[in-house]
N, C-alpha and C positions, 0 to 999 in steps of 0.2 A: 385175523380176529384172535384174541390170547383167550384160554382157558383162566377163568379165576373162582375160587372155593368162595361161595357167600358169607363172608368171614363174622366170625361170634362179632357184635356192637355194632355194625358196621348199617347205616340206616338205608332200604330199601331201594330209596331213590332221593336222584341230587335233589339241592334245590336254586345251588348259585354257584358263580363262577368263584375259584379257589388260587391259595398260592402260583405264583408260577412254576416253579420246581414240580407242583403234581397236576398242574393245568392238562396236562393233552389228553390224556382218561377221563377225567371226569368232566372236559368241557366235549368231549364227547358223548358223553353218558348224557350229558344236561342236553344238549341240543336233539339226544334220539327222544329222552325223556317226554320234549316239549312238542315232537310231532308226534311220540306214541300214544300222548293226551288231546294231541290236538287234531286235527284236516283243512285241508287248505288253507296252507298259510306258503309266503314265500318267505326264502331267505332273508328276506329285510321282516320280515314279522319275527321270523326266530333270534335273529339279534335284538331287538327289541323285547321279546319277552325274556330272554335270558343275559341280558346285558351283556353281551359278548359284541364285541367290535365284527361291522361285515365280511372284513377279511378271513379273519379266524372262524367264523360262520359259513362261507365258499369253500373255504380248505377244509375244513370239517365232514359236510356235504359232497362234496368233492372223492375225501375217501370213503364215507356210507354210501355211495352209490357203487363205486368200486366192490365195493362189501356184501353186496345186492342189501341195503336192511334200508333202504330211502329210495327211493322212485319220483321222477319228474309226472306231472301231472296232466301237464297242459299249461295254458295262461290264463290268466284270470280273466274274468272280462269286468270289462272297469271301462266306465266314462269319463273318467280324468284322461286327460295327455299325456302324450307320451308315450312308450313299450311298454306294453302290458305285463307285467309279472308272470315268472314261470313259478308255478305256485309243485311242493314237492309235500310228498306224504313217508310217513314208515310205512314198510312192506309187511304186510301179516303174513303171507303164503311166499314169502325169499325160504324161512328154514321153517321144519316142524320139530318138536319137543315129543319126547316120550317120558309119560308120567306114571308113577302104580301108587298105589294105595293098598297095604298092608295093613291096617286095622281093625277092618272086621273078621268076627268069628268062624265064619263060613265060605266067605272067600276074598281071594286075592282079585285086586283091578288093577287094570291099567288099559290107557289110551293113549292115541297120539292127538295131538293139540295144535293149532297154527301159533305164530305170535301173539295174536289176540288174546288167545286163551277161549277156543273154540274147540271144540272136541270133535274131530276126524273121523276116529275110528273108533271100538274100545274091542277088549277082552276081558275075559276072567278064569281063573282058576279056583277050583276046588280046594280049600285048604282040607278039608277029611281029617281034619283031628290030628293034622301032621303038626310034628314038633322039631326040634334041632335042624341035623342036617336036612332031613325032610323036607323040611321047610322052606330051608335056601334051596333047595330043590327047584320047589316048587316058584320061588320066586326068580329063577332061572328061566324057567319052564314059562313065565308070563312075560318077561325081558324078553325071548325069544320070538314070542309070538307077537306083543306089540311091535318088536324093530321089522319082523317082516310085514307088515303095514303100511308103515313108510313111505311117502309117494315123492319125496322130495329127500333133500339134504337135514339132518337131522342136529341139533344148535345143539340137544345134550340132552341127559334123563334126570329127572327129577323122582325120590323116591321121599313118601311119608310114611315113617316105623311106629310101632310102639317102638313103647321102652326107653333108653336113655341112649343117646347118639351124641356122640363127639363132635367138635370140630372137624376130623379129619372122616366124618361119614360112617364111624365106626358103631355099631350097635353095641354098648359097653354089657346094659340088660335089658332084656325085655321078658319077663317070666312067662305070662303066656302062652309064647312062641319056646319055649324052652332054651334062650338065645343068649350068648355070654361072648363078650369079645369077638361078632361076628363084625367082618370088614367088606359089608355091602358096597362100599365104593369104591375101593381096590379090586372085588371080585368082578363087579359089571365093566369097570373102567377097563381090564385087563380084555374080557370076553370081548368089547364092543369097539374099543377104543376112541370112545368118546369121554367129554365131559359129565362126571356122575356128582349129583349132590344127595344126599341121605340128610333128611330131619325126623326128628318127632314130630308124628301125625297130628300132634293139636300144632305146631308151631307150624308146619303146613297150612294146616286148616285157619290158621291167625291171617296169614298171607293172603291168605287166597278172598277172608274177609275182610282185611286192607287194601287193596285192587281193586276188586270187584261187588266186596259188598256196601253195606251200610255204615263200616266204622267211619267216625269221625273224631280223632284224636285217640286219648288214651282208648286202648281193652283190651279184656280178658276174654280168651276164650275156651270153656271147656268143652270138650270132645270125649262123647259117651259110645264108646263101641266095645272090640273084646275086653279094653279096658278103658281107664278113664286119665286122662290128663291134659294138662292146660297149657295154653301159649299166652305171650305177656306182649302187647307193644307199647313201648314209653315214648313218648316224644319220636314215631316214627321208626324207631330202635329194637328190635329182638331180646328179650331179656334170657339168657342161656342160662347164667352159675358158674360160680368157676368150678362146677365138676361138669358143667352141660346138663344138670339135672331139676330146674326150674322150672317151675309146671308142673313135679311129679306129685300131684298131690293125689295121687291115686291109691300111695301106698301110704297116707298118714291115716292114722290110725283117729277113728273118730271116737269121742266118748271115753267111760272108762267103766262102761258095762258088757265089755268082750265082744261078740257079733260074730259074724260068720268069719270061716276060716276061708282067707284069702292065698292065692296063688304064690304069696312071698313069702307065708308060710305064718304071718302072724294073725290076729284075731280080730274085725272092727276096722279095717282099711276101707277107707270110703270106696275103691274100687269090689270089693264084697258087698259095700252095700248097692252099688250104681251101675257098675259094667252091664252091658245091654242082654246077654245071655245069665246072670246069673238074674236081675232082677225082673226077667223075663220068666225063669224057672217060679220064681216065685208066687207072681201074678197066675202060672197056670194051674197054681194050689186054691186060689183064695174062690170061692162059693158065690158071690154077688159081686154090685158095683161099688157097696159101701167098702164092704173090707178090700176090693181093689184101689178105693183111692187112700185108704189107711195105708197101705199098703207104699203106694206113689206118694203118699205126704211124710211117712218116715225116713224115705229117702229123700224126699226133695228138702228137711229137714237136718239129713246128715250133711248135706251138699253147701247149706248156706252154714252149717256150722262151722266148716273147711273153711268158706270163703271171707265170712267177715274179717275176720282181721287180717285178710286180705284188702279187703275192702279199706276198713282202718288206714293200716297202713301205708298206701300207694291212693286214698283218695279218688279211686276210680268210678265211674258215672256209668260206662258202660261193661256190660254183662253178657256174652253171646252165648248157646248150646248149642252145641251140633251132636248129633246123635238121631235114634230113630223118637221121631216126630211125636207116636203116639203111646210111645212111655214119658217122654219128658215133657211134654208140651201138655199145661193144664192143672193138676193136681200138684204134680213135682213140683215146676218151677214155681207155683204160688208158694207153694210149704218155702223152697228156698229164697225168695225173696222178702217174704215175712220173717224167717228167721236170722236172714242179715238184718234187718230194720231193727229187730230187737236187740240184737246184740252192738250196735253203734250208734254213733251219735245221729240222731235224727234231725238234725239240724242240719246236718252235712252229705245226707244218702237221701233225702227228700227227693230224688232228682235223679236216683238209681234208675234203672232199666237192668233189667234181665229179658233178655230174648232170644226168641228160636233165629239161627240162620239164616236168610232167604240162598243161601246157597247149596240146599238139599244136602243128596247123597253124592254129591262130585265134588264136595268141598276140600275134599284131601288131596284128587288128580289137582283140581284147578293152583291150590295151594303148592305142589311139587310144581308145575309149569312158572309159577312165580319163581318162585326157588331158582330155577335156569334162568329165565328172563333176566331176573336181578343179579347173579351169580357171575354171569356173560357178555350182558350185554349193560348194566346198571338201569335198566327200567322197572317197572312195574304198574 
């Protein structure tokens, strides 16, 4: 099984058989694809759904059983003539995945996961106001504790950051954490010696709503925790930037009547006005429910002002939040969804949706476990 980095453009999961010259990967990838989505089916079902000749379908299977990630099943039972089909399935519990989740303001998570994308076990760490080395410390200190969890062979760890994460797993910034050119995936990869993938925790959290939640075709997701930023899928596709900074709209500056002073250091960054601890500070000043939802509709105000021409732009339908529930769900998201409507064309956003997650608080773990899945093995 080769180690591969879930490379910037690179789309989630196959959908068809390819050149020859790059056929054995990814006619692998398509054939685990279609049992990771599927159950009982035989070999002659997975040639048929993936248009792959029987051959190249036994030889395939042949080495994922080898591999332990495909298991025989039994035979089907069937009234037709004949030998019954030996019907095979992907193995959820062949490897387990360790995931964390660095987002929130209070603390560090992580668990370990089957293939599925089942959560095993979990942990958590104290973040205590820790900053810099601290920090990676501390995210040490939670790598440590999920790998000895482990009850099986481990496919790789999957991590969701703040901040802006490279290609090569590298934390470029994440102000927050007071984090600058930290190499989370060099540093775990070295400790564990396993395969490490590092994203931005909304581009995590995208994934893990392309799998397992609701999306269907393009969306945006944004992710409201100690900070705020969004993940993009286009036609299936990761949308990065060429600096890997796409999504960061956390630190665009909303307005041009100043606002609070934001952790980048300027004034009116939607993440001043939105991050779950600062506009939670806020709500613990305000006297009733009226100025509390004045309060939540200023923000869910600043939020769709960011996002329309986003919207505009990329002609997007769909809208997800992730964050805690009962800040953004109600007050907020109406303010923000009235204020994309006003600000585009209405002929065209008629059709908008903005909505909460149904993937709760584990949307960052599940979103890191995709991460490995797809990184690894080309499923999701």
């Amino acid at each position: 099984m080769t180690a591969t980095q879930l490379s910037h453009g690179r789309t989630l999961r196959p959908t068809a058989k390819v050149l020859p010259e790059h056929a054995r990967g990814h006619n692998r990838s398509l054939v685990l694809q279609t049992l990771y989505r599927s159950t009982g089916l035989s070999r002659a079902d997975v040639a048929r759904e993936t248009g792959l000749t029987r051959v190249t379908v036994s030889d395939l299977v042949a080495e994922l059983i080898a591999d332990r990630l495909v298991i025989e099943l039994g035979q089907r039972e069937d009234a037709r003539p004949g030998k019954p089909a030996t019907l095979i399935g992907f193995d959820r519990a062949a490897f387990q995945i360790l995931a964390m989740d660095l987002s929130d303001d209070v603390v560090f998570r992580g668990a370990v996961l089957d293939l599925g994308g089942e959560i095993i076990a979990r942990s958590e760490v104290p973040l205590a106001g820790a900053t810099g080395a601290e920090a990676v410390a501390r995210v040490i200190e939670l790598a440590d504790a999920v790998a000895a969890m482990a009850t099986t062979d481990v496919l790789g760890i999957g991590i969701g950051s703040p901040g802006i994460v490279d290609a090569a797993g590298v934390v470029r910034t994440a102000p927050n954490l007071g984090w600058s050119d930290v190499d989370l995936q060099g540093l775990l990869s070295e400790r564990f010696g396993l395969p490490v993938l590092v994203a931005n925790d909304a581009n995590a959290a995208v994934y893990a709503e392309h799998a397992f939640g609701d999306a269907d075709g393009d969306i945006m997701l944004v992710k409201v925790g100690h900070g705020v930023g969004a993940g993009l899928l286009l036609g299936g596709r990761a949308v990065f930037g060429s600096a890997s900074a796409a999504g960061e709209i956390g630190h665009v500056v909303v307005g041009t009547d100043g606002g609070p002073l934001c952790a980048c250091g300027k004034h009116g960054c939607l993440e001043a006005w939105l991050a779950a601890p600062r506009l939670a500070a806020r709500l613990a000043g305000v006297s009733d429910d009226a100025e509390r939802d004045l309060t939540l509709r200023e923000a869910g105000r600043r939020l769709g002002i960011i996002l329309a021409p986003v919207v505009g732009a990329l002609d997007l339908h769909d809208i997800v939040l992730s964050g805690p529930t009962e800040l953004l769900d109600g007050p907020l998201a109406a303010a923000a969804i009235e204020t994309i409507r006003t600000r585009t064309m209405a002929e065209f956003t008629g059709s908008l949706t903005l909505r909460m997650t149904t993937q709760g608080q584990d949307i960052v773990l599940l979103g890191a476990a995709v991460m490995v899945l797809s990184g690894q093995l080309g499923v999701s």
